[in-house]
Wavefront OBJ file of the C-alpha trace (Angstrom):
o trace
v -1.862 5.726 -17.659
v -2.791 3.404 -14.810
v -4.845 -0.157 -16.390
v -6.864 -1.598 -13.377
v -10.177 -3.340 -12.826
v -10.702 -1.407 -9.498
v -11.284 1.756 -8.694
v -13.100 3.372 -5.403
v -15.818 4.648 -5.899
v -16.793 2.918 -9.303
v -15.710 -0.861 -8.437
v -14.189 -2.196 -5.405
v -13.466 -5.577 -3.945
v -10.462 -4.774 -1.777
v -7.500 -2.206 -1.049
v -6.366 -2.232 -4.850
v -9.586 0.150 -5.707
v -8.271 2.507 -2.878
v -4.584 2.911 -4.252
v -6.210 3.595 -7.654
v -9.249 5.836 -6.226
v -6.001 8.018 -4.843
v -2.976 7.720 -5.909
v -3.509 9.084 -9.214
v -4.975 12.306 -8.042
v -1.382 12.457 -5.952
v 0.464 12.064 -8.950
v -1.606 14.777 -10.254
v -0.528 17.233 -7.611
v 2.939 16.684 -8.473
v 2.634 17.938 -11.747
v 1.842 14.125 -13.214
v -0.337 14.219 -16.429
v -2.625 10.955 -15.193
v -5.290 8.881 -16.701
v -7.067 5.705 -15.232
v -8.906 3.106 -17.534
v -11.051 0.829 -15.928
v -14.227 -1.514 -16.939
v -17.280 -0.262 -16.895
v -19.197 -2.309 -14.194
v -20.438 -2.239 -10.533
v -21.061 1.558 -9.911
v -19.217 2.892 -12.700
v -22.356 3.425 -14.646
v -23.274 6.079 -11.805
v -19.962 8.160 -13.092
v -20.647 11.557 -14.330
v -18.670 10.137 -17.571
v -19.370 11.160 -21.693
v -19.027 8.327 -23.994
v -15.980 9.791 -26.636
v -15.766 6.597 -28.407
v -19.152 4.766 -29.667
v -17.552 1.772 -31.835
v -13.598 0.747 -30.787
v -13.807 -2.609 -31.941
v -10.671 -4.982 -30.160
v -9.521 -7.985 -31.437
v -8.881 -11.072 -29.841
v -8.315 -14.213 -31.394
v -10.680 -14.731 -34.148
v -13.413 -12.880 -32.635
v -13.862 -9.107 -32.838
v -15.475 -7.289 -29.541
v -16.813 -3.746 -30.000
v -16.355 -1.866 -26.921
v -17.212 1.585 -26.473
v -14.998 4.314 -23.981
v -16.290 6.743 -22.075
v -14.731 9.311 -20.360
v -14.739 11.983 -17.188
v -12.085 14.385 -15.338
v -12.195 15.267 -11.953
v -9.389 16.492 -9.478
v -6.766 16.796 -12.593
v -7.292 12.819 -13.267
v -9.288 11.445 -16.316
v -10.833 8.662 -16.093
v -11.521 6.296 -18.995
v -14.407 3.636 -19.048
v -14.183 0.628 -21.195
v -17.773 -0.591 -22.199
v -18.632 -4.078 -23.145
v -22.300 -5.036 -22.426
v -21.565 -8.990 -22.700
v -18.362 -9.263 -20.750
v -18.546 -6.238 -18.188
v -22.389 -6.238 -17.915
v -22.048 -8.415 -14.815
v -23.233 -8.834 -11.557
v -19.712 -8.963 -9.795
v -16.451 -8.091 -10.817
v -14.824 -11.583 -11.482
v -17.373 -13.832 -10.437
v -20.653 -14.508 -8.604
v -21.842 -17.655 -6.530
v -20.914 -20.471 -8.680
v -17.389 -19.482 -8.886
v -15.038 -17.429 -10.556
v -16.053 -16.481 -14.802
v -14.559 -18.545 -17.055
v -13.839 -16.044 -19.639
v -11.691 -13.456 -16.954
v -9.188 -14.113 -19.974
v -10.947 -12.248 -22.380
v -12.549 -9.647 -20.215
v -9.222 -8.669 -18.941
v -7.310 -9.249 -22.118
v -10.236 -6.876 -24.039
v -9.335 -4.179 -21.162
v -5.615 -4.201 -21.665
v -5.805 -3.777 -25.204
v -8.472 -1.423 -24.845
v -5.987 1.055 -22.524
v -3.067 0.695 -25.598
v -5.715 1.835 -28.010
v -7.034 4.694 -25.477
v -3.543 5.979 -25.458
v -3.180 5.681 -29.043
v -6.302 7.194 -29.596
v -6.661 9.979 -26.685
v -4.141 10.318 -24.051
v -0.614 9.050 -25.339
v 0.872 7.402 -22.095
v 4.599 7.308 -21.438
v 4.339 4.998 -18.941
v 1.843 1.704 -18.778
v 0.964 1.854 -14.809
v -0.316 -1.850 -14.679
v -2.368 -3.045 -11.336
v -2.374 -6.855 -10.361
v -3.185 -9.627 -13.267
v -5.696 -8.167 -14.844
v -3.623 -5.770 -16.349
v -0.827 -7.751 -16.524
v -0.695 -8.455 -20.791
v -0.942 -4.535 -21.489
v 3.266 -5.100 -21.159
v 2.943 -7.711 -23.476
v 0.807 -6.604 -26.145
v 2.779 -3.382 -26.367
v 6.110 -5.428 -27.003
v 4.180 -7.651 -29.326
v 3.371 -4.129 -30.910
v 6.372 -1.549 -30.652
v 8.305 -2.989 -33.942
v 5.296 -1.993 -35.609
v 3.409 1.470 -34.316
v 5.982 4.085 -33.353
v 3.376 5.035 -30.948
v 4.839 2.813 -28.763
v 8.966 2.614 -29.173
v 9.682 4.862 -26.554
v 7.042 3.660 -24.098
v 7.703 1.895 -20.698
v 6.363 -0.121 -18.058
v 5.499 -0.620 -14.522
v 3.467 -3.921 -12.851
v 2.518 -3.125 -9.235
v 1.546 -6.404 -7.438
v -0.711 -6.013 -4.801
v -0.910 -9.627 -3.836
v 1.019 -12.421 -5.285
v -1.540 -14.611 -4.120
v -4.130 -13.868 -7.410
v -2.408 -14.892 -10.422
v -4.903 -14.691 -12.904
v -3.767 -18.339 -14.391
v -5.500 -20.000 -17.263
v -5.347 -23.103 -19.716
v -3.193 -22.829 -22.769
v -5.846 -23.882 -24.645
v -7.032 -20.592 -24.582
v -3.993 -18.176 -25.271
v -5.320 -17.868 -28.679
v -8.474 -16.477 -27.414
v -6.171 -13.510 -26.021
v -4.422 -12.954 -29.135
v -1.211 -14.998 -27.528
v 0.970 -16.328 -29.907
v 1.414 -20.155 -29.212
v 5.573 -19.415 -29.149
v 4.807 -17.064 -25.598
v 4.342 -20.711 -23.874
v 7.481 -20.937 -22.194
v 8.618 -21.412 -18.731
v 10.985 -18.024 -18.997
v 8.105 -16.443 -20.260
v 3.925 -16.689 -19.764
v 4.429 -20.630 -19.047
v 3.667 -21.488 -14.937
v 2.739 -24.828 -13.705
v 1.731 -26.005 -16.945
v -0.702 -23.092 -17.330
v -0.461 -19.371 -18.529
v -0.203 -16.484 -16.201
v -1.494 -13.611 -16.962
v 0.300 -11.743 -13.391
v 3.843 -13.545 -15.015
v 3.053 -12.044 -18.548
v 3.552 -8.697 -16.232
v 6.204 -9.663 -14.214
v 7.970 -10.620 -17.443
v 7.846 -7.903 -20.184
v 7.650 -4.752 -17.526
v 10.611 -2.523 -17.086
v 9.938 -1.960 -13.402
v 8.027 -3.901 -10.814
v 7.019 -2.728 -7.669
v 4.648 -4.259 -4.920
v 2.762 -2.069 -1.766
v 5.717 -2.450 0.914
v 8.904 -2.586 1.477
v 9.047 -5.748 3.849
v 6.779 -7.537 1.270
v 8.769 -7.146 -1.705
v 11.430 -8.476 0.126
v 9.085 -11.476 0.969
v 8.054 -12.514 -1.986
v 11.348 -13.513 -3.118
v 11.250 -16.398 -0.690
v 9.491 -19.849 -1.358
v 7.099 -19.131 1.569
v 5.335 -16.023 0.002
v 6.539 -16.463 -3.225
v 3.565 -18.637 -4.624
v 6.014 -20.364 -7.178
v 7.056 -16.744 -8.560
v 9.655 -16.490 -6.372
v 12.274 -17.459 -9.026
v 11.560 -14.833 -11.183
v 10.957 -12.247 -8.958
v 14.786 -13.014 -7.132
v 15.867 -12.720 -10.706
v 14.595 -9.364 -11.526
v 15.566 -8.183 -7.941
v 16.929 -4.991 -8.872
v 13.989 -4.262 -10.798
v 11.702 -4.658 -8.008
v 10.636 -1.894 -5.505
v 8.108 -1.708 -2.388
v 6.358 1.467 -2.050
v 3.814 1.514 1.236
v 0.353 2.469 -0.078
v -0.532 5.988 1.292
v -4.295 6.103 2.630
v -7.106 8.541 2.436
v -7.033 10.941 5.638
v -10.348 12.702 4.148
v -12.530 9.936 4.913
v -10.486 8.207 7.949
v -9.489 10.895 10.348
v -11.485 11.179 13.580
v -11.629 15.509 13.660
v -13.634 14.926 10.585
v -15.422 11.439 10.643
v -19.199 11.635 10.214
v -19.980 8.055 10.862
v -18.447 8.100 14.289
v -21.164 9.371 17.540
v -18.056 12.209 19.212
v -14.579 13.573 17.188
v -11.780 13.848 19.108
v -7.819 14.415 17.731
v -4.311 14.563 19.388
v -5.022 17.653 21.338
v -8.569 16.075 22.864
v -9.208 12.343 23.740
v -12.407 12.948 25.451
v -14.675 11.621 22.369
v -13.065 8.557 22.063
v -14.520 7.228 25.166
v -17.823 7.927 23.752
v -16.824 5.970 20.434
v -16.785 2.789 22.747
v -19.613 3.648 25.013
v -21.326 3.839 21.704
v -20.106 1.245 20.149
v -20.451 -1.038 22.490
v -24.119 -0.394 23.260
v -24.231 -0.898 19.158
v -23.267 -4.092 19.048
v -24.947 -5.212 21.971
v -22.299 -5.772 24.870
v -22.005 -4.701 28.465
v -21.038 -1.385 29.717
v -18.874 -2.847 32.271
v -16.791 -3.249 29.343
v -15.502 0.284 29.098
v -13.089 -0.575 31.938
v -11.710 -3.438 30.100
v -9.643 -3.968 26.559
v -12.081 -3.868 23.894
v -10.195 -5.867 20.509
v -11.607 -4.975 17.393
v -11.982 -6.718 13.937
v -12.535 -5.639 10.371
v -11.511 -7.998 7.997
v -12.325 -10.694 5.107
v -12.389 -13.992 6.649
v -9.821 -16.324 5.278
v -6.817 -18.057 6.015
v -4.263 -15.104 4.981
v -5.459 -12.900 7.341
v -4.551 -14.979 10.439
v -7.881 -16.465 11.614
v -6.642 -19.751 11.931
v -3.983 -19.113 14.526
v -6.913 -16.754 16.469
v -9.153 -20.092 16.515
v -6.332 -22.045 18.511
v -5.922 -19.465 20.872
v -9.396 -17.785 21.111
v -10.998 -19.944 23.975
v -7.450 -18.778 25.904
v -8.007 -15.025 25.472
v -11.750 -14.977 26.146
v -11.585 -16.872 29.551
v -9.448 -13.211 30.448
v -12.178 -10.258 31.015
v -11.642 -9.024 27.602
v -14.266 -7.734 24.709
v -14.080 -8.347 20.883
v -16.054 -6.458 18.191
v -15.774 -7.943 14.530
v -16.746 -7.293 11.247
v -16.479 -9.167 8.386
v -16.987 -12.381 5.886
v -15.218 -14.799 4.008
v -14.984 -18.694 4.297
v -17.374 -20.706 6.040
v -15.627 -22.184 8.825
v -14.305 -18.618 10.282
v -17.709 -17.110 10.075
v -18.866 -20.443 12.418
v -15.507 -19.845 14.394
v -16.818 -16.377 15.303
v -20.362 -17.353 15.626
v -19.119 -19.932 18.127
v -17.061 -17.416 20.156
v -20.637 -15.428 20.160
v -21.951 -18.699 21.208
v -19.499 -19.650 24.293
v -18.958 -15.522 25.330
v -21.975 -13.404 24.473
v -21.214 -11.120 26.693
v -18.132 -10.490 25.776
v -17.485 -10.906 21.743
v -19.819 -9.404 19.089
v -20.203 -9.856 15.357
v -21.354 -8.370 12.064
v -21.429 -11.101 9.071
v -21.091 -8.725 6.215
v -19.699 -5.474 5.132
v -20.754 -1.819 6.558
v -18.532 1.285 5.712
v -20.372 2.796 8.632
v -19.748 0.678 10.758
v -16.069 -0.022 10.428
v -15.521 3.449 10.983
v -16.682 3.169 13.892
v -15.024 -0.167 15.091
v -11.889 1.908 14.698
v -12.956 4.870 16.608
v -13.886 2.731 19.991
v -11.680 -0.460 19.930
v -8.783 -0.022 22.122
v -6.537 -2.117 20.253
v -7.429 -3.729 16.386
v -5.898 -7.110 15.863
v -4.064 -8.282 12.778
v -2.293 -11.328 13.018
v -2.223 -12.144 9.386
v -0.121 -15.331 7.564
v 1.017 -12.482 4.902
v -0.200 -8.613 4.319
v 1.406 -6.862 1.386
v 0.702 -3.335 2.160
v -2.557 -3.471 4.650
v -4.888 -0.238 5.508
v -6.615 -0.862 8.861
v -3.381 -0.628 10.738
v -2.739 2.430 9.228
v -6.850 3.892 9.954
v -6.054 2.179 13.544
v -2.842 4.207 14.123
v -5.075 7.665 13.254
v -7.876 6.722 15.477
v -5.640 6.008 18.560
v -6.599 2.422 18.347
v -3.125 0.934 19.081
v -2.601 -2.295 16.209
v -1.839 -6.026 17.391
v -0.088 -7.428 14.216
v 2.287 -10.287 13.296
v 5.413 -8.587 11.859
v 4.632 -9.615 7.943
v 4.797 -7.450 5.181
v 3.528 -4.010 5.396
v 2.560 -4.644 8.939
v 5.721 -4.883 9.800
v 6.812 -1.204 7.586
v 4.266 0.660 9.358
v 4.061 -0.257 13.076
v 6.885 0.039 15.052
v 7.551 -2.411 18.253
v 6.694 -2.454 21.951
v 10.227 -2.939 22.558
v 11.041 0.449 21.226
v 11.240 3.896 22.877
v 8.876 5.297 19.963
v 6.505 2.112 20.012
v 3.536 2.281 17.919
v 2.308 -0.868 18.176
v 2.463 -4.572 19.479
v 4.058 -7.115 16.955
v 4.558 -10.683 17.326
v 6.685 -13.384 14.847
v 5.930 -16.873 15.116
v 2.698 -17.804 13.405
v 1.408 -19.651 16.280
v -1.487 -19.281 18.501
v 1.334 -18.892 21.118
v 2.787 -16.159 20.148
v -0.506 -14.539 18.985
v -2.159 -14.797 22.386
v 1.087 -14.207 24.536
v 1.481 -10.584 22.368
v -2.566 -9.901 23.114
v -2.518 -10.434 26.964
v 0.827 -8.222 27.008
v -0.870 -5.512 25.033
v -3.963 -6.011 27.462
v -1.859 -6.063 30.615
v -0.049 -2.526 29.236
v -3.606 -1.201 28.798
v -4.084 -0.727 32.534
v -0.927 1.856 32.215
v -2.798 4.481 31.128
v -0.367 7.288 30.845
v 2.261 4.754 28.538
v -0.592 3.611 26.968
v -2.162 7.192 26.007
v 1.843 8.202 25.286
v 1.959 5.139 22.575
v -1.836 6.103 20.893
v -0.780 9.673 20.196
v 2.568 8.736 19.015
v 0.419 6.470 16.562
v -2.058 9.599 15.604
v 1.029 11.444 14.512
v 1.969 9.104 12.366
v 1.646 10.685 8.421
v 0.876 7.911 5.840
v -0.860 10.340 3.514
v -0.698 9.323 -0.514
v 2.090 12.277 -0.499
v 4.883 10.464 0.604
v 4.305 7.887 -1.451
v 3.416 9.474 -4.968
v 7.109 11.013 -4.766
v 8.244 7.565 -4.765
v 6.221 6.410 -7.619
v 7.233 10.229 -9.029
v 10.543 8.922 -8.896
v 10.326 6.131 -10.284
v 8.483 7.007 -13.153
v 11.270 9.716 -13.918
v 13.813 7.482 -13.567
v 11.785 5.219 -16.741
v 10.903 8.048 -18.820
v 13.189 11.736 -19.589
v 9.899 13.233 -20.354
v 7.885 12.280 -17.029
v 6.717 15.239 -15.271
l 1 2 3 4 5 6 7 8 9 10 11 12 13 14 15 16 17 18 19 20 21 22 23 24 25 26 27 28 29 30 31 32 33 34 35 36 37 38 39 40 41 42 43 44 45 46 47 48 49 50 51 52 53 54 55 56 57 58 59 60 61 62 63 64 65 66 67 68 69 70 71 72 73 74 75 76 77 78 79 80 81 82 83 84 85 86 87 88 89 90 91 92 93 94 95 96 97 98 99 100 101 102 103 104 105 106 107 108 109 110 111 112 113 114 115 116 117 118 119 120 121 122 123 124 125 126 127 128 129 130 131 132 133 134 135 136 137 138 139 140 141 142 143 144 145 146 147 148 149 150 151 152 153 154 155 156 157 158 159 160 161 162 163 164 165 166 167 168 169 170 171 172 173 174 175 176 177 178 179 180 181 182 183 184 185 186 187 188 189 190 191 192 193 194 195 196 197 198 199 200 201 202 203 204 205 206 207 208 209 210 211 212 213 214 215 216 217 218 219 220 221 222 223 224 225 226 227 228 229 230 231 232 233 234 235 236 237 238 239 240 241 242 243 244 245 246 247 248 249 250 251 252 253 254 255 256 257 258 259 260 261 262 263 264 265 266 267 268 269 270 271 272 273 274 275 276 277 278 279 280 281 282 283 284 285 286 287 288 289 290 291 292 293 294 295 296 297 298 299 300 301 302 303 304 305 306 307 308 309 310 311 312 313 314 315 316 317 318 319 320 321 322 323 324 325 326 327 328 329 330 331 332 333 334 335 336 337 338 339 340 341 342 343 344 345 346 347 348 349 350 351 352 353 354 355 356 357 358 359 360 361 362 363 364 365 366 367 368 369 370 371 372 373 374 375 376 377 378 379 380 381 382 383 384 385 386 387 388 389 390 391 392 393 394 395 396 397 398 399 400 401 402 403 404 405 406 407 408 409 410 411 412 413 414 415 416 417 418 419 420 421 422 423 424 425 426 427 428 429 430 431 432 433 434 435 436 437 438 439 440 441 442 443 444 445 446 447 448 449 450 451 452 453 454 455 456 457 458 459 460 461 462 463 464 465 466 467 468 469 470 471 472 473 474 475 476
């Protein structure tokens, strides 16, 4: 049973909703008997789902919350809805413009307990899949519970961090509003900072933890991209596993893509040059650029993902003839940094403020190279979509970045990847890659070794497959 608040279609605010959206219907095809329980928010109320339970009341604290479960199969998955009008009735999925909710604590704490009694009630899990914080007291509560309901003595445990940067930290005030006994505040257990985590309550009480690459769960035991957890996570080491996140080749794949103006595949190029005729006449730059690098962007706009090293080094790279398509939002002062760069080079850098599915597609189909120079990336997906669409990646070598790209330097490059987080580094990298565009026959050799590339969910559900068997004797 995977416990998440994401999952694509139904609610999505990042990658998290994609691993859930597919990985379970992997699992499935390996013979996996696999349920998801999610809120019920965002477009989850467009599900073809039947409600199964009408009253499940959950307690927490002295209050008493009647949620309601509904449920729906599809591609040998079931997928369980938790229903609570007054903490899931909600414009966004943990907050809206004045900030985050102040009760995430109880809506997430509801939805834990909420899986434990789905399993008790309709699918008996073996193993507790738990995604990210908000899923991260399901391990607890089921320790709290095991001496009690044999339901639960044989049951384990896995917490999958998908970025160590969201904690989901809160007051200790308010552990009693979670059902958290008072004796849980301790710094080898829920205890951080003077506050309680609710991603440490996972990180704790799981048998297994695993984050979304190798390279990342690696770096995370460091101070630098630790977040304070480092500690703990160096001493359950041996417990701790990076699988890369597979991605969905149904919907990015340019033979098949119907948001993209020409398809084209390893045996035909010819409609990719159409993909950046189009897109740049789409976004409103010159056609002279079709015989220059075009650098495409689709991203959030903050800090992790590397925008401030491209502000010191963007006024460099734009006084070369090169082009830049982005997509994106996020914090305030990168949105002006690449409304400035619109500003100072409108003829050569374009933006979208904003998200469009549509669009991104087809940023991937006609960049020539897609630039990634994030400060940390567990897992990351456009590199992987960029690799399919022949759009060679320029990424620092963090995390998953660095799993799934493979150097200039080597004979079976994939890629360009640079170290330093500095400007430096980041521009020297992009006017190599640039310079190496005008090689067209190594640099057509280097996009179809990247469009061969297989990071399907298959490869990856046999390492979760694994892993699960290796918890559980009776694991498919």
């Amino acid at each position: 049973m995977m416990v998440s608040s994401e999952c694509s279609p139904w609610a999505k605010s990042g990658g998290l909703a994609d691993v859930v959206g597919a990985l379970p219907q992997a699992l499935a095809g390996l013979g996996h008997a696999v349920a998801v329980v999610i809120p019920r928010y965002m477009h989850a109320y467009d599900a073809p789902a039947q409600r199964v339970i009408g009253n499940l009341p959950i307690h927490l604290g002295h209050a008493v919350y009647d949620a309601s479960i509904w449920e729906m199969s599809s591609g040998g998955v079931t997928t369980y809805f938790v229903e609570h009008a007054g903490l899931f009735g909600r414009d966004g999925l943990y907050g809206d413009r004045h900030g985050e909710f102040g009760d995430n604590h109880i809506r997430f704490a509801l939805l834990s307990k909420a899986a434990i009694e789905i399993s008790r009630l309709l699918f008996q899990a073996d193993i507790f899949h738990c995604h990210d914080w908000q899923a991260g007291l399901v391990p607890v509560y089921l320790k709290l519970a095991e001496s009690v309901d044999p339901n639960f003595l044989h049951t384990k445990t896995v917490t999958t961090i998908h970025n160590l940067g969201y904690q989901g930290n809160f007051d200790r005030s308010k552990m009693w509003e979670a059902s958290l006994p008072d004796w849980l505040f301790r710094p080898d257990l829920l205890e951080f900072w003077g506050r309680v985590s609710m991603l440490k309550a996972g990180l704790v009480y799981s048998d297994q933890l695993t984050t979304v690459s190798k390279r990342y769960a690696q770096e995370i035991q460091t101070p630098e991209y630790g977040f304070g957890m480092d500690p703990l996570l160096r001493a359950r080491h041996a417990s701790l596993s990076g699988i890369v996140n597979g991605v969905d080749y149904s919907r990015w794949n340019p033979e098949t893509d119907t948001a993209i103006p020409a398809h084209y595949s390893v045996e035909d190029l010819s409609g990719k040059a159409l993909c950046k005729l189009e897109l740049l006449r789409e976004m409103g730059l010159p056609e002279r650029a079709m015989d220059r690098p075009l650098l495409g962007i689709v991203s959030r706009f903050a800090t992790q993902k590397g925008f401030d090293i491209l502000a010191d080094m963007a006024w460099e790279l734009f006084r070369d003839d090169v082009y830049m398509v982005a997509l994106g939002n996020g914090e305030q002062r990168y949105e002006d940094m690449f409304r400035w760069l619109t500003v100072h080079f409108p003829e050569k850098v374009a933006l979208r403020i904003g998200y469009n599915d549509g669009l991104a597609h087809r940023i991937e189909a006609g960049s020539d190279m897609f630039l990634m120079p994030s400060h940390y990336e567990p897992c990351g997906l456009n590199q992987i979509y960029s690799l399919r669409y022949g759009t060679v990646p320029v990424v620092r070598a963090t995390g998953g970045l660095d799993d799934t790209i493979i150097d200039q330097n080597q004979p079976d490059s994939t890629g360009y990847k640079f170290n330093d987080y500095t400007g430096g580094a980041l521009l020297g990298t992009t006017r190599a890659a640039c310079y190496e565009w005008h090689d067209r026959e190594a640099w057509t050799a280097m996009m179809l070794r990247g469009m061969k590339k297989d990071f399907s969910w298959a490869a990856s559900a046999v390492e979760y497959s694994r892993l699960f068997q290796s918890l559980h004797p009776w694991a498919a």
